[in-house]
Legacy VTK file of the C-alpha trace (Angstrom):
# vtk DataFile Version 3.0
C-alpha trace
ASCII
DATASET POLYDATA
POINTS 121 float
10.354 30.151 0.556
6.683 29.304 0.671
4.889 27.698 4.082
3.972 24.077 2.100
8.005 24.263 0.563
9.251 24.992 4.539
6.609 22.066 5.354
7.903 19.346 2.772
11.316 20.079 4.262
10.468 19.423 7.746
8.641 16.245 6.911
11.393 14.916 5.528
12.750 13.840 9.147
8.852 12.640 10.438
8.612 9.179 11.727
5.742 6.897 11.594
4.317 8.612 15.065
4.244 11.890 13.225
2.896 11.157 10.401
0.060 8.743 12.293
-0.592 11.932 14.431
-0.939 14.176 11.478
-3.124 11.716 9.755
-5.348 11.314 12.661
-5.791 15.224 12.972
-6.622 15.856 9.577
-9.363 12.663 9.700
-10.850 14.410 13.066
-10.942 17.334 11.560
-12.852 16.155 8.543
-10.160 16.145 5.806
-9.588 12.890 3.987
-8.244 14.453 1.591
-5.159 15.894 3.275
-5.169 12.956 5.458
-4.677 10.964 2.132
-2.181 12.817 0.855
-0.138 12.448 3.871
-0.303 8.994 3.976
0.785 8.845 0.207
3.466 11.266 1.311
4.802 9.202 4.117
4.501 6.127 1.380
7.052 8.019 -1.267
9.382 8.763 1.871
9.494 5.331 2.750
8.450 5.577 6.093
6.475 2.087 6.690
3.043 2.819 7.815
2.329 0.741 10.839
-1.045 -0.851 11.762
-1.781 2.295 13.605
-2.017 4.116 10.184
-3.883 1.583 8.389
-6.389 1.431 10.970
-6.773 5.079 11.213
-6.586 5.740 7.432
-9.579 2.774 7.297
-11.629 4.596 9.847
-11.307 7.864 7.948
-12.273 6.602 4.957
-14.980 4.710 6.292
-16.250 7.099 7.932
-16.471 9.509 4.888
-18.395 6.719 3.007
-15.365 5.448 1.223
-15.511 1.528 1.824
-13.979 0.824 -1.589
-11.001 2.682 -0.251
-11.423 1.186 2.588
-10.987 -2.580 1.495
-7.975 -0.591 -0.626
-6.419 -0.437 2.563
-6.780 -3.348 3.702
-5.573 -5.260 0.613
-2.887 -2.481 0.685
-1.661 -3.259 4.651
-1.813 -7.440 3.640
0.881 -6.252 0.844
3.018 -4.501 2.504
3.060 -7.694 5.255
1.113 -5.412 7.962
-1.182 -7.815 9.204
-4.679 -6.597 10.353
-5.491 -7.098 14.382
-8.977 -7.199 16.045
-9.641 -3.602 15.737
-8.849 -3.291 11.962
-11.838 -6.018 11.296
-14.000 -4.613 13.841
-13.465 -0.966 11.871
-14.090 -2.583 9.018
-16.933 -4.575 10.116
-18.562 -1.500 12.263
-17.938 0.788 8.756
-20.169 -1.988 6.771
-22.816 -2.532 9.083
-23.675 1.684 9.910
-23.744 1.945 5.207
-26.078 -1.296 5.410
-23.705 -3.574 3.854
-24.485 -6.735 6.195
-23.214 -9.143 3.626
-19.609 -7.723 3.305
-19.468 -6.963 7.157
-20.160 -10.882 7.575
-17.166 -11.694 5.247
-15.071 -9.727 7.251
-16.391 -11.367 10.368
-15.629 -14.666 8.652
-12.181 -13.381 7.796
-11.189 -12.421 11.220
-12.335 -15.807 12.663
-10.039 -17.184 10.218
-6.974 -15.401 11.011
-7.719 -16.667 14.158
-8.573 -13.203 16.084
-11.588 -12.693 18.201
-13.881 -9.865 18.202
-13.427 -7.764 21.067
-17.287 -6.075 21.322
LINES 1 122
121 0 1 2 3 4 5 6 7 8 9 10 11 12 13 14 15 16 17 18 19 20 21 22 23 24 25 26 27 28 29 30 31 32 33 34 35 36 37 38 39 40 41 42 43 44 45 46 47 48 49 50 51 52 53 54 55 56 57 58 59 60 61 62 63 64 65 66 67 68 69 70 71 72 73 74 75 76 77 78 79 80 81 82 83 84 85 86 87 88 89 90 91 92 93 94 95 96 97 98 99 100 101 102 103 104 105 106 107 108 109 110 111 112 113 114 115 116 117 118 119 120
């Protein structure tokens, strides 16, 4: 039986902790792509990503220069009835501001206000 066969098996019984920990060591480590597929693998199990993994998934992608996947996940978490908290704007405005995109960091600024959560730095 091959290591990734031995490896879908065993994910089979992760939680949302797990799979948050595995996507958050793949992101330090550099790999949004196997941090991606793990959150699209936790997706087809049906394990409900939690803010935690939308927040880390955001900062990974964001960090990588991905803000269109970025907003993804946003619009993504808002579907699934996850709803954003301070630090998931302040990611997302943080993300915007360091790739020079002022005017989209001040719509999420604006959004935040309007959810009625307050910026925390």
């Amino acid at each position: 039986m091959t290591d990734a066969l031995q490896l879908d098996e065993r994910t089979a019984s992760f939680g949302s902790h797990t799979y948050n920990t595995l996507i958050d060591t793949y992101g330090k480590a550099g790999q949004l792509k196997e941090s991606s597929e793990t959150f699209v693998k936790m997706l087809k199990q049906g394990i409900p990503p939690t803010r935690v993994t939308f927040n880390t998934m955001i900062h990974i992608c964001g960090n990588h220069g991905r803000l269109e996947e970025a907003s993804s996940l946003l619009r993504k978490m808002e579907e699934l009835r996850c709803s954003p908290d301070t630090r998931t704007y302040n990611t997302l405005i943080s993300l915007h501001i360091k790739h020079n995109d002022i005017d989209m960091a001040k719509k999420y600024f604006k959004r935040m206000k309007e959810s009625c959560l307050e910026p925390d730095h």
